[in-house]
C-alpha positions as CSV (number, residue, x, y, z in Angstrom):
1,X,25.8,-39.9,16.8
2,X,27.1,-40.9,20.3
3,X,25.2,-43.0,22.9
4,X,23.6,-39.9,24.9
5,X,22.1,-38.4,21.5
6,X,20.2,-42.0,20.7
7,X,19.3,-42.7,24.9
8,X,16.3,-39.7,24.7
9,X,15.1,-41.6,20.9
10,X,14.9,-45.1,22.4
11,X,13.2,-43.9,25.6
12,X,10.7,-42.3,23.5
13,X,9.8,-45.2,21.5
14,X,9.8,-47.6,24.0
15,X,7.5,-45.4,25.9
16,X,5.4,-44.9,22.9
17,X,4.5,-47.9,21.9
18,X,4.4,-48.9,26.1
19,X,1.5,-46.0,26.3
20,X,-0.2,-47.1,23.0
21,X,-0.7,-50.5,23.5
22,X,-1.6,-49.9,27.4
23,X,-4.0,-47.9,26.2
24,X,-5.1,-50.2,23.2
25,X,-5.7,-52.9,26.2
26,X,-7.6,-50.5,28.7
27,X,-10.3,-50.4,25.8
28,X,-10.2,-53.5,24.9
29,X,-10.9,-54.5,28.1
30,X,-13.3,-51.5,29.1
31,X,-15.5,-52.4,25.3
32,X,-15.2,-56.2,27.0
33,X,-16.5,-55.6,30.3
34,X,-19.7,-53.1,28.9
35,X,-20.9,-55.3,26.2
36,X,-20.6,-58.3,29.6
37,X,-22.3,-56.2,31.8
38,X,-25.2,-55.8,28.7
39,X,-25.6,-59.4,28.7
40,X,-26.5,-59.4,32.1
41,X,-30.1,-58.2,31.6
42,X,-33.0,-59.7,32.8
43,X,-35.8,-59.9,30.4
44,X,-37.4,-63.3,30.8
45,X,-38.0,-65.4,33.8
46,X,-35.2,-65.3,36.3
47,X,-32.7,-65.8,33.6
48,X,-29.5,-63.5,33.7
49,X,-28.6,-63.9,30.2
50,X,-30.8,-63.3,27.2
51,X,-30.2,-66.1,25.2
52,X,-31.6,-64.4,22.1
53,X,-32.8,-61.3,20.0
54,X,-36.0,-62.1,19.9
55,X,-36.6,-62.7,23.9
56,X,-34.4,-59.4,24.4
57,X,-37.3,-57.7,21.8
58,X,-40.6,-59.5,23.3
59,X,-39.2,-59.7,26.9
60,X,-40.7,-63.3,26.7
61,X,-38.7,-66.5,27.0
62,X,-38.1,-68.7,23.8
63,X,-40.5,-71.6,23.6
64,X,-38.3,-74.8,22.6
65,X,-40.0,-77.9,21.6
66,X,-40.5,-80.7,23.7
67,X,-38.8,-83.6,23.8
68,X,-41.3,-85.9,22.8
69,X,-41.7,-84.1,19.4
70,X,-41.5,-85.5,16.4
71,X,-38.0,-86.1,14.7
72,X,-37.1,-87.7,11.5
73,X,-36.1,-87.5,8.3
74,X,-37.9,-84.7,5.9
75,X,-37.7,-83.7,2.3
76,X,-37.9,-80.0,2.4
77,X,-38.2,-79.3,-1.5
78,X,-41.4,-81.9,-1.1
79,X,-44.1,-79.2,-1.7
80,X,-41.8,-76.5,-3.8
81,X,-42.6,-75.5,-7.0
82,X,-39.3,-75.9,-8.5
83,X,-39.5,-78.5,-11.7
84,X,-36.6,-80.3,-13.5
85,X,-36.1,-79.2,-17.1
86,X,-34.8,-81.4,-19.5
């Protein structure tokens, strides 16, 4: 094989794999910027992101608690009826 019969091979290649992953980047980019744009919904209050399922389901904005609630420790297992065998 001389240097004109593996010129045509290498330019194909190269512009195989340019055009593949050009095209694997478009998408990327394109799935990026659609699932952004999504985010941008308003469904509670005048906020531009929905900051959850459920206030993208109920269109209402999440309640948090306040913060003068209560905080401490809390045994979780305190009322469960899960006994030790022996």
């Amino acid at each position: 094989m001389s240097l004109a019969d593996i010129q045509p091979i290498v330019i194909g290649v190269l512009q195989g794999v340019i055009s593949s992953s050009v095209f694997v980047l478009l998408l990327f980019i394109g799935f990026c910027v659609v699932v952004g744009f999504t985010k941008t919904k308003r469904t509670a209050g005048n906020a531009p992101v929905v900051k959850s399922l459920d206030e993208a389901v109920t269109h209402q904005a999440v309640t948090y608690l306040p913060p003068t609630a209560p905080r401490g420790p809390i045994d979780q297992l305190a009322g469960s009826l899960l006994t030790h065998e022996k």
